[in-house]
N, C-alpha and C positions, 0 to 999 in steps of 0.2 A: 704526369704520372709519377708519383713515390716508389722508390723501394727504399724497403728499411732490413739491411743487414745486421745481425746481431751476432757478435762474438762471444757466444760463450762454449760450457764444456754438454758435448750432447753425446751420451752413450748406448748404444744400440745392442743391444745383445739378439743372437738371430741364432735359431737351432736347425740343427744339420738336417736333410731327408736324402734319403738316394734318388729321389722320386722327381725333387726339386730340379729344374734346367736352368743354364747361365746362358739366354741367347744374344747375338748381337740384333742390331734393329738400328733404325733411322726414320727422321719425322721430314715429312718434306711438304712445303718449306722448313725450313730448323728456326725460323723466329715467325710467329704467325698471330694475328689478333683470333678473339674467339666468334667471330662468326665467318671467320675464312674456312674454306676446305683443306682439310691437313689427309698428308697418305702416311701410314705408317705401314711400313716394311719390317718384316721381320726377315734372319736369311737363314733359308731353310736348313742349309750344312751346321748350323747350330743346335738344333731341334735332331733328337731321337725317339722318333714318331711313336716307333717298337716298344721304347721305354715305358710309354704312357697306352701303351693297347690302341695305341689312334690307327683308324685305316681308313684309306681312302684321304689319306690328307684335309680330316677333319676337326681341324684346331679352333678356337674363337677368345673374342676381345671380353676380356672383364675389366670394366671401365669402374675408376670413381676421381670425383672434380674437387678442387678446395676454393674456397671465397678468395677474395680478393688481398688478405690476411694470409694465406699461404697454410693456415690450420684448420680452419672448419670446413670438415664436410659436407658437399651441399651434389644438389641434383639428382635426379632419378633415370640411370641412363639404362639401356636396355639389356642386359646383363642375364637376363632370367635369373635361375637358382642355378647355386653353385654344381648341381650334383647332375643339369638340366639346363646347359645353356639356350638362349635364346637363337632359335635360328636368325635373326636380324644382327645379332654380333658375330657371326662366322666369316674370317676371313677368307678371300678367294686365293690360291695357289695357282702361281705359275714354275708350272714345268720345268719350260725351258730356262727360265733364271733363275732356277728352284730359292722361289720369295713366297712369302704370305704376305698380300699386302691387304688394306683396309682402310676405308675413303670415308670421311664423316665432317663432317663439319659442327666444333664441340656447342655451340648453343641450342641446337637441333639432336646432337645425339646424348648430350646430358640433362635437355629436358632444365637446363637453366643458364641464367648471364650473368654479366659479373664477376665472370672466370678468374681467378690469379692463378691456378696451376690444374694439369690434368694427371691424374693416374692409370697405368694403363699395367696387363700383364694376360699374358698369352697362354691359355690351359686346353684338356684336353675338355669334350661336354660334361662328362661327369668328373669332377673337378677331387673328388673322395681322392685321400693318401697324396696328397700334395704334387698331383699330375698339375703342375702349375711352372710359371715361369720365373724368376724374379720380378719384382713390381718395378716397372719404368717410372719414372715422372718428364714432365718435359713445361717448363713456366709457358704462360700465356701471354703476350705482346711484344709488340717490336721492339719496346723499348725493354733491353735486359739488362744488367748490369752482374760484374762477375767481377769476387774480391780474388784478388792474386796473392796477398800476406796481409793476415796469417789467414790459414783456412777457416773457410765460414764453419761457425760453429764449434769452435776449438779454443782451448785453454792453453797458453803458454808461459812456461815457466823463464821464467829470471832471477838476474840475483840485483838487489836493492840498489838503483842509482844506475841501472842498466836504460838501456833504449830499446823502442819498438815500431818498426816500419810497417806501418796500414797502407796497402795498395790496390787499389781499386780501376775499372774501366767498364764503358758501358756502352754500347751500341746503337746508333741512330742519331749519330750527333754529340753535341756539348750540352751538358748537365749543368745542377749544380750543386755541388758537395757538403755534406752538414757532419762535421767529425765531433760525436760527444764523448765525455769519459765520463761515467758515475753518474748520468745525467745532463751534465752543462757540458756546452758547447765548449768546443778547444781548439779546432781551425775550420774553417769554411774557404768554396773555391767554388766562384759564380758561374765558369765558365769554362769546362772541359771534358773531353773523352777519356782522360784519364788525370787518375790522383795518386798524389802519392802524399804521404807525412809522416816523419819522425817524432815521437812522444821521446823527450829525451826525458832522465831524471827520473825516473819513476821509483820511488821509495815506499807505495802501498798496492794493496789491488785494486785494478780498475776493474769496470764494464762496459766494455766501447759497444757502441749503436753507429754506423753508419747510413745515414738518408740521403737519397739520392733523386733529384726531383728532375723530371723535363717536360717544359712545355707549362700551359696554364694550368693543368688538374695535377693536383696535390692529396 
């Protein structure tokens, strides 16, 4: 399995709602292939049910999956309409541990394979004036990898003849590491759970790519 990290500069712009909720949640197991059963939890003392008109603690999962690329939207999971959730994505509540949790296993409840990431986010049925949660994401496979400097997706400034520490680590074992800048390759490391390199000298802009492969599939 590859992954390929790309550092550059990514800008989000996101517009306010009151309507909008910040909840916390957890996937369990927290690294899982896509035809395993994943439970995702949400925790209810995050959720203000009143906010969104919900009663009876009636909240549900609107699902969407991405290809193996981490960009293209792919699958048809059970979601109904936004304003008319499906009852087959309604979370169950527990009480006594006041959770919402929700049990699927993503090649079955997205309706496709091939998984490289899921998206998930927690609304009231009729989903109208952004009774909704923020959108979670969570990658798909055991094997993950997680850059530590700089942040994925981020532009760093310097000044000409400066240095730059790329640091990476990845889960499930020794990898092996493919460091490009501008295209061409600039350090590789056959064999490790974590990497680290110094780009000294840097006199122009770069564009680092780092590829991370383990095991035969590439």
């Amino acid at each position: 399995m590859k992954k390929t990290i790309l550092l550059i500069l990514f800008l989000l712009s996101i517009g306010a709602n009151a309507q909008l909720q910040t909840v916390t949640y957890s996937i369990s197991p927290a690294t899982f292939e896509e035809a395993a059963a994943i439970t995702i939890t949400i925790n209810g003392s995050s959720i203000n049910e009143t906010t969104w008109g919900v009663t009876g603690n009636a909240l549900y999962l609107w699902a969407w999956a991405f290809d193996l690329d981490d960009t293209t939207q792919k699958g048809t999971p059970l979601n109904g309409s936004w304003t008319a959730s499906d009852e087959a994505s309604k979370f169950t509540y527990n009480s006594g541990a006041d959770t919402y949790t929700k049990t699927i296993t993503p090649t079955v409840y997205y309706n496709t394979t091939s998984i490289g990431k899921i998206g998930f986010l927690i609304k009231a049925k009729d989903g109208t004036g952004d009774k909704k949660s923020q959108d979670m994401l969570a990658e798909v496979g055991s094997f993950q990898v997680t850059l530590t400097s700089p942040s994925q997706n981020s532009s760093t400034i310097i000044t000409s003849g400066a240095s730059l520490n790329i640091a990476a680590n990845n889960t499930g074992g020794n990898a092996s590491y493919n460091l490009k800048s501008n295209g061409i390759s600039i350090d590789t490391n056959g064999s490790s759970a974590n990497y680290s390199f110094i780009h000294t000298n840097i006199t122009s802009n770069q564009n680092y790519e780092l590829e991370v492969t383990q095991g035969s599939t590439t």
